[in-house]
Structure formats: structure tokens, C-alpha cells
N, C-alpha and C positions, 0 to 999 in steps of 0.2 A: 504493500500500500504506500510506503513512504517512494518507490519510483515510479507510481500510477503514471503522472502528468509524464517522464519522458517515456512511457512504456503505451501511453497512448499516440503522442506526437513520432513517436518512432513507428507505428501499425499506420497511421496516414499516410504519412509517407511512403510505405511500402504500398498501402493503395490507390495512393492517387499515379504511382510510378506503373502497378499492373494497370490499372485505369488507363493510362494512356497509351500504353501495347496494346489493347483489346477492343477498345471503345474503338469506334473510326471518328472521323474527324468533326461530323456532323452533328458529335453529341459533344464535341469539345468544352461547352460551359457546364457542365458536370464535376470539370477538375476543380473548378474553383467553388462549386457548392461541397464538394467533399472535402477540401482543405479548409473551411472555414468553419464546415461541422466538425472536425478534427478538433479545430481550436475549443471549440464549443462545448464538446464533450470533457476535454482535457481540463477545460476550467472547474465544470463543474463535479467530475471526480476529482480534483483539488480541493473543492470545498465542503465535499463529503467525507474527503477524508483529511479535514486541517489536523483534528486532535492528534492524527500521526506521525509522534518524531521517534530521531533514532539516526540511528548508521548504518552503512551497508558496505562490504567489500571490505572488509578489515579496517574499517573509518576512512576510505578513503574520500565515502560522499556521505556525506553531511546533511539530515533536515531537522531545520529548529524552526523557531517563528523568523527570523529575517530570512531565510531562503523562502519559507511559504507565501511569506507579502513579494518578494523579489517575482515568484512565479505569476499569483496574480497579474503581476504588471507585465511579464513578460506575454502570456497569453492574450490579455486582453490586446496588448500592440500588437501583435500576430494575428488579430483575429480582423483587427480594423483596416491593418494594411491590407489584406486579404480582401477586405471589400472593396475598398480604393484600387484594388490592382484590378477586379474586373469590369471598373467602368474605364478605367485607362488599358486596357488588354487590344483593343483596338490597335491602338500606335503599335504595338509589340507585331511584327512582322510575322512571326511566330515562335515557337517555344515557348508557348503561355503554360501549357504543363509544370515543363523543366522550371520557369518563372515561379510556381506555386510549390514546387519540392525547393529550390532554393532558401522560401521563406519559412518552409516548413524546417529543414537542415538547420538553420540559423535560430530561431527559435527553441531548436531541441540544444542547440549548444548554450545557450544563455539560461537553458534551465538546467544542464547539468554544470555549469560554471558559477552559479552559486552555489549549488552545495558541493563542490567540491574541494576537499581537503586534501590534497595532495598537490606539487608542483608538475609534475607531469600532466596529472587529469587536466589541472587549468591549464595547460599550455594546450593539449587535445583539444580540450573544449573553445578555446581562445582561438584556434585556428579554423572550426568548424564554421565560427562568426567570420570571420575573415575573410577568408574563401569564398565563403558563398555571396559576400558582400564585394568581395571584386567583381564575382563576374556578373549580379546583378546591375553594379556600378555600368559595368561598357555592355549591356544586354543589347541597347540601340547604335547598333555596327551601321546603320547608312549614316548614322548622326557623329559626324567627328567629334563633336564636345561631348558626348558620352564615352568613343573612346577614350579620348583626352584625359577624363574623369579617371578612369578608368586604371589605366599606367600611373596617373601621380600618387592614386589611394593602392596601389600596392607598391609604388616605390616606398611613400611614407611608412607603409605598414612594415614591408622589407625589415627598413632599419629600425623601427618600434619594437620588430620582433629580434632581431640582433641584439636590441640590449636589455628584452627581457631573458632570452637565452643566456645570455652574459650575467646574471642578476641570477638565474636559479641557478646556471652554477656553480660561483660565489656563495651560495648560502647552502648547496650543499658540500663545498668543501670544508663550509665552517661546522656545517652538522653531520652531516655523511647519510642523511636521510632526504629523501622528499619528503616526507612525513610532516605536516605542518604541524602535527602536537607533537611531532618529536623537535621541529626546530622553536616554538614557544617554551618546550621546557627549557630548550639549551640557553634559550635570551635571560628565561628566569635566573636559572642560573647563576649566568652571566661568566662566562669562563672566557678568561682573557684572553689567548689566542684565537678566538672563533668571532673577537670584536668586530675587528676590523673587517674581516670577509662578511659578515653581517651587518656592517654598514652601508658597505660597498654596495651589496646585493641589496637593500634595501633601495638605495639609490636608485640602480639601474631597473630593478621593477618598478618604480614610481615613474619613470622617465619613460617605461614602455605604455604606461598606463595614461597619460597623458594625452597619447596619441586615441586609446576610443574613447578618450572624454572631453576630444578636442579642445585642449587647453593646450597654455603653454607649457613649454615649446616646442610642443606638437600640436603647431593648428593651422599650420597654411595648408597642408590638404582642405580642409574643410570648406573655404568658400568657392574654391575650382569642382571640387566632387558634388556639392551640393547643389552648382548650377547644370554640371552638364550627366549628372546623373537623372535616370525615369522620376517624376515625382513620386509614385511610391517609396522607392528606394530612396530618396532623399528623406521622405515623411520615416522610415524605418531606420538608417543611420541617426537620425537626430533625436529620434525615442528611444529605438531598443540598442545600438551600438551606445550609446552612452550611457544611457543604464546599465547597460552589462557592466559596463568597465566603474561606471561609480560602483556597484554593489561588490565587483573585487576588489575596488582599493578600500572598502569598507570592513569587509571580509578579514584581509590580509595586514591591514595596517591596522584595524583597532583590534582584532583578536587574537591575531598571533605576534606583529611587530610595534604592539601599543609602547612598551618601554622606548625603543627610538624613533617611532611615532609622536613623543611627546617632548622630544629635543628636537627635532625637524618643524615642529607648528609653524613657527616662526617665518620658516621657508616655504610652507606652504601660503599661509598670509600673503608673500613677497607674490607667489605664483597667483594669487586671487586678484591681485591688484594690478599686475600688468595683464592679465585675462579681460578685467573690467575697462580700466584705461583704454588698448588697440581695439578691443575690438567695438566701442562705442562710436569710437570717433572714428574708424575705419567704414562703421556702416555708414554713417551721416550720407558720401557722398555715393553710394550704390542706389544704379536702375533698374537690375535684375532682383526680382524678390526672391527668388530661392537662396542666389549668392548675397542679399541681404539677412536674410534667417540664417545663414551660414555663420558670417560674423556675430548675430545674434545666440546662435550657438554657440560661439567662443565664450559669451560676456555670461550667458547662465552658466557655462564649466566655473567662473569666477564666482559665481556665489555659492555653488557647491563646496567650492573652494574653501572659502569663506567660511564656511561652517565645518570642515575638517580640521582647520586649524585650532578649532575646541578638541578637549580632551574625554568632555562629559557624555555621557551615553546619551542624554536629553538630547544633546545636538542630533548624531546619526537620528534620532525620530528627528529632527524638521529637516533634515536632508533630505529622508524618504517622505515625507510629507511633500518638501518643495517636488520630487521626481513625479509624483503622483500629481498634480498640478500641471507642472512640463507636460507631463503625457497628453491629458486630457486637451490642453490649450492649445500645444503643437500640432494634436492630430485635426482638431478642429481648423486649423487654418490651412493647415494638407490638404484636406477634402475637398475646401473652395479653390485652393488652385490646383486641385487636380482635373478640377470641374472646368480652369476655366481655361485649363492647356491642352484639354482636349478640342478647345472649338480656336484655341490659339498658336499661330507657329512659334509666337516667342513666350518668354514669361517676364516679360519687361515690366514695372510697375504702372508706367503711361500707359498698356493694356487694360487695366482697372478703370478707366475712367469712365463714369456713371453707371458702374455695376450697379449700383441703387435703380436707375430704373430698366438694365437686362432682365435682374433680378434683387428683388429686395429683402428675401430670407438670406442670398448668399452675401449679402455686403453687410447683412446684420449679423452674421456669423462669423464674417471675418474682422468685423469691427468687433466685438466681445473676445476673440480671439486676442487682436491687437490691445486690447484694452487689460488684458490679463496680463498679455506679457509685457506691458508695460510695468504692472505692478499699480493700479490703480481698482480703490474698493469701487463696487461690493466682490470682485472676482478675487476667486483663489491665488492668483498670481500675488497680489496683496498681500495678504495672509503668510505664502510661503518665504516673501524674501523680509514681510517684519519678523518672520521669525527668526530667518539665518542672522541679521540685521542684531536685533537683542539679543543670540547669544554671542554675535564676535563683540559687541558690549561688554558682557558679563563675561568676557574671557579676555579683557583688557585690552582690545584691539579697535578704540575706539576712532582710528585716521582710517583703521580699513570701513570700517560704518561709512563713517565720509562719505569717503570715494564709491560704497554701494551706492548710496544715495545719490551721488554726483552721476553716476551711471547712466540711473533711474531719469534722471532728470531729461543727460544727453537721448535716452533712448525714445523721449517722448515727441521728437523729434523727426526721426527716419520712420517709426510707427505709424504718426499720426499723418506723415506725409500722404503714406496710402489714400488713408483714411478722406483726409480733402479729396483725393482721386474721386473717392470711389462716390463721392456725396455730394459733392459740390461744382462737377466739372460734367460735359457732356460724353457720352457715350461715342466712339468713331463708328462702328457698329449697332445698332439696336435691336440686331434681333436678340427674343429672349434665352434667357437660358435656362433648359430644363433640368430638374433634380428627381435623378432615381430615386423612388421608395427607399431601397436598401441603404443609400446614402444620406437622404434626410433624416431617417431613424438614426441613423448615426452620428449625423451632427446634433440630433434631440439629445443624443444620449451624454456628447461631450460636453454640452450646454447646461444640461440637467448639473453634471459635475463640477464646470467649473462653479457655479451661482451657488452649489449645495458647498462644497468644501470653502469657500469664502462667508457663508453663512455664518453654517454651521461644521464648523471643521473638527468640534468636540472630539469625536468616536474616532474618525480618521487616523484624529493627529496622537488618541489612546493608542490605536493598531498601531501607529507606526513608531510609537517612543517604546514599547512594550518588546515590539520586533528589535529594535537597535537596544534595547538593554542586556537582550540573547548575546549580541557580541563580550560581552565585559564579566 
């Protein structure tokens, strides 16, 4: 029971794979309703079976309550980009199957990369995200800026993964184990010749990690991949690649390497503040909105940040709180420009103009979207960054507050720019734009979240402090 969810997401995958040897081609949208009931299922045998924790494989996979909250979020992304892929499936020349086991691949590796305790599994499972995220990245071969995307997100990865290679083996020389409760006892310890190679490797793992949480400095992949990658795969790197990678630096830095996790704060603080600084003012003067959300993907890695630089288990819950947020908000503004790249050759922000009257559910959706990730009440976006905000406060890091705030301020800016597009400027185009069923229940649904967790974030923001206490 404790490996239901990859034991489900690994049975789809092998179905949707016979599915598409068998079926002919004329039943093709089958692959994407059985990858999405895959998701479906898998969620909901996760929450039949939450009260199940434990280990398996001689500990080397792990489920406590922060892997079970990590899975939720991971399924639920998997399940949305999954919808988003089959109203943009069109553009996809073909291999829309191979497209849906990709996302299925990738999703199975972010659920066994959190519970994984061992250094090997995470590097297996690290790769299985990777991989499948290159080649979704360059999927659209007549389109050169997807290939383009495509070579610089695994040249960056390349060397992300070099120095996390570099980093496990460093901390197995200092412990002689992968075994991450075997290398936590050795920190307790604390046995003097094992320091410094456990420094090191502490290092070089954080430096590989950076790269899926598009931080610095690893984050100039991020605004080239995010413009000339498929919008799904853009809307999937920016939720579930970076969630993966927060919930192992979470994983690995507060519960096995907390000790020189708590003399590094400092550095990470430094990392949160040139995150927030580039990439504010780097968006300012961006026309592309996906390689705008790019950069804007950089400046959320900075208040994750932000919030790592605490020591306290409170904080990991408003990290997962703020991640829970991200999710919701980001996928909701995916959806409207998935909606509106399908009827557009580019995704230029000037394409937005008078989306209010194409459609006036999709400029209201993406306004509340924008409105979130600005960090303005009554949305959840609010809520997530007062919170990172009051604990790097209460953790003495009051210039990095600041500068959150000063972010905030810059980002109301490049946000709202849209925003006058889409409300106040005329349409070059006017026909309307229609909204799938399956896609407007889904933006109800990101809607419903962002407004309830900004409300009412009570219970949430219980789950998620309760989950991040597991680490300590």
C-alpha cells in the first residue's frame, strides 16, 4: 500500500504504451483519457490509503506525511497537464501517445524521488524527470525554438548533473554508504575526517539542485526553455520540475544534512536575493509571456529560497504551502495560454490585447492568475509569500524581507502590463475564443483554490506544517 501511487502510475503507463500498438489510429484520443484516469485513480488510492507509512527495500524508499503531501501535488500536476496536452495535441504532428507516457515517466519519477532515501534511487529517479523532460522540451522538430529549447535544457542539465554526480560521490567517500540514514548518523557524529568531503558534497548537491528549481546559478536555461518549449511542457517544468527539486532539497538538506544546513543559511539568503533582484528587473522588459513567466520563475525559486534559509520546521510548512499556491496559480495561467497558442502563431504579450472581449472568462482567469502571482489579497499568492516574508523576519533576515517586498512591488509591473492588454486595449482579431468543458472545469477548479487557500488557508497551511515537521 505504501507504493500504490507508483504501482498505479507504472500499470498506465504500461497501458497506455499496449494502447497504442493495438488501438489504430482512429481511436487515438483514448491515450489521453486513459493517462488522465491513470492520474485519477492514483490520486485517489493515495488518499485511501494516506494513514500508510513505513519503508520498503531495506529503507531505501521512504513514506511519511511530507512524501504523501509531495505526491498529492505531484499527481494532481500530472493530471492537469494531461488535460492541457489534449487540447494543444493538435500542434503535436504526432506522437501524442509517446507525449502522454513521457508525462506519465516523469510523474512516476517525482513520486518515487521523494520518498527516496538513498543516493542512487535519487539520482535514478532524478534522471527519469530529466529525460523525459528533454525530449518533451524539443517534441516540436519543425519548430526550431523548441529544438533550440531543447539542447540548452540538457546542456544545463549535463552539467547540473556532473556536479550532482560529483556531490554523491564526495559524501560517499566521507560515509562509504548511499544510505542517507547511514550518512545522517555519520554528520551526527560528526567525525572529523568525513568533514570536509561532506561539505564538499553538500555543496555540489545544492549546486545541482538549483538547476530544477531554476535558481541561481542555474537559471539561464529557464527563460530560452520556457519560451521555445510546447506550452504544456512549459506549464509542467514550472510546477512539477521545480517541485521535485524543492521537495529534495527539503528532503536532503533539512533531514539528513540539517547540521551544515544550518551554517550554509546564510548562503542560501545570498542565493534568495540575487534570484529576487535578476530576475524582477530582467522581466520588466520581456514581450514573450512564457519567457516572461520564465524569469518569473526564477524570482518564486527566490522566495523559496527565502524560506530555506530558516532553520525551523514551521518554515518547510509555508514552503509547501507557498508550492501548493504556485501550483494552482501557474497552472491556471497555463491553461489560458494554452488556449490562446492554439489559435496563435506566437505567444507574444501584444497577442493578449482585448482578450476581455474574444473572451471574458479567459482574461478573468488570467487576471486572478496574475493577481496571485503578484502576491496581492484576497488570493493565495498573498498569503504564501506573507508567510515566507514573516519567517525570514523571525529568522533575522530582515534586508532579505526588503528586497521580497521590493520584488513584489517590481513584479506589479511586467504582471499588470498584461493585464492593461488584455482590458483596456482593442483586440487585432475578434473572433471569439472557445473553452473546452474539460478545460473550464479546470480552471473552476484552480480558481476554487486559489480564492479558498487565500481565504481560508487554516487546514492547508495544518497539512503542510505537520508534513514539514516529518522532516526534523
Amino acid at each position: 500500500m505504501i507504493f500504490i501511487p507508483e504501482a498505479v502510475l507504472a500499470t498506465t503507463f504500461l497501458l497506455v504504451l499496449i494502447g497504442d500498438l493495438l488501438l489504430p489510429n482512429r481511436h487515438l484520443h483514448w491515450r489521453g483519457l486513459l493517462a488522465a484516469a491513470g492520474m485519477i485513480v492514483g490520486l485517489a488510492a493515495h488518499a485511501g490509503f494516506l494513514n500508510q507509512t513505513g519503508t520498503l527495500f531495506g529503507g531505501m524508499f521512504v513514506q511519511d506525511s511530507f512524501a504523501q503531501l509531495a505526491k498529492f501535488l505531484f499527481l494532481t500536476i500530472g493530471f492537469l497537464v494531461i488535460l492541457m496536452t489534449r487540447e494543444y495535441a493538435r500542434k503535436l504532428e504526432k506522437g501524442e501517445a509517446e507525449f502522454y507516457l513521457l508525462i506519465l515517466a516523469a510523474t512516476l519519477g517525482m513520486c518515487v524521488l521523494v520518498s527516496s532515501f538513498n543516493l542512487l534511487l535519487i539520482f535514478v529517479a532524478l534522471e527519469a524527470i530529466t529525460f523525459s523532460s528533454y525530449i518533451m522540451t524539443a517534441y516540436l522538430k519543425h519548430e526550431s525554438t523548441s529544438t533550440e529549447a531543447g539542447i540548452k535544457y540538457l546542456i544545463f542539465g549535463a552539467v547540473s548533473t556532473a556536479f550532482m554526480l560529483l556531490g554523491i560521490s564526495l559524501i560517499y567517500g566521507g560515509t562509504g554508504s548511499f544510505d542517507l540514514a547511514i550518512v545522517r548518523e555519520t554528520l551526527r557524529l560528526g567525525t572529523i575526517h568525513t568533514e570536509p568531503l561532506m561539505i564538499f558534497g553538500f555543496l555540489f548537491l545544492a549546486l545541482g539542485l538549483t538547476f530544477k528549481m531554476a535558481a541561481v546559478p542555474f537559471h539561464l536555461w529557464a527563460p530560452d526553455v520556457y519560451q521555445g518549449a510546447p506550452t504544456p511542457v512549459t506549464a509542467f517544468l514550472a510546477v512539477g520540475s521545480k517541485t521535485a527539486g524543492v521537495v529534495l532539497f527539503l528532503r536532503i538538506f533539512y533531514q539528513v544534512f540539517n547540521p551544515i544546513h544550518a551554517n550554509m543559511a546564510f548562503v542560501l539568503a545570498l542565493l534568495s536575493a540575487a534570484c529576487l533582484v535578476y530576475a524582477n528587473l530582467s522581466a520588466l522588459p520581456q514581450t514573450n509571456i512564457k519567457r516572461l513567466l520564465g524569469y518569473s520563475s526564477i524570482s518564486h525559486a527566490g522566495y523559496i529560497l527565502m524560506g530555506m534559509a530558516g532553520t525551523e520546521s514551521q518554515g518547510v510548512g509555508y514552503i509547501l504551502f507557498y508550492l501548493i499556491s504556485y501550483l494552482f496559480t501557474n497552472l491556471c495561467a497555463f491553461f489560458v495560454i494554452s488556449l490562446q497558442s492554439a489559435h496563435q502563431e506566437t505567444d507574444n504579450i501584444i497577442d493578449y490585447r482585448g482578450l476581455r472581449q474574444r473572451s471574458p472568462f479567459l482574461a478573468a482567469c488570467l487576471l486572478i492568475a496574475l493577481l496571485s502571482l503578484t502576491g496581492i489579497p484576497p488570493t493565495s499568492g498573498f498569503i504564501a509569500k506573507l508567510l515566507l516574508i514573516i519567517s525570514a523576519i523571525n529568522q533575522g533576515y530582515v534586508w532579505l524581507a526588503l528586497i521580497a517586498i521590493f520584488a513584489a512591488v517590481v513584479s506589479v509591473f511586467y504582471y499588470f502590463s498584461i493585464a492593461e492588454k488584455m482590458f483596456l486595449q482593442d483586440p487585432h482579431d475578434k473572433t471569439p475564443l472557445d473553452t473546452p468543458v474539460p478545460i473550464r472545469l479546470a480552471l473552476y477548479v484552480t480558481l476554487f483554490a486559489i480564492f479558498v487557500l487565500g481565504a481560508m488557508p487554516g487546514p492547508v497551511l495544518a497539512w503542510c506544517v505537520k508534513a514539514g515537521a516529518s522532516l526534523f
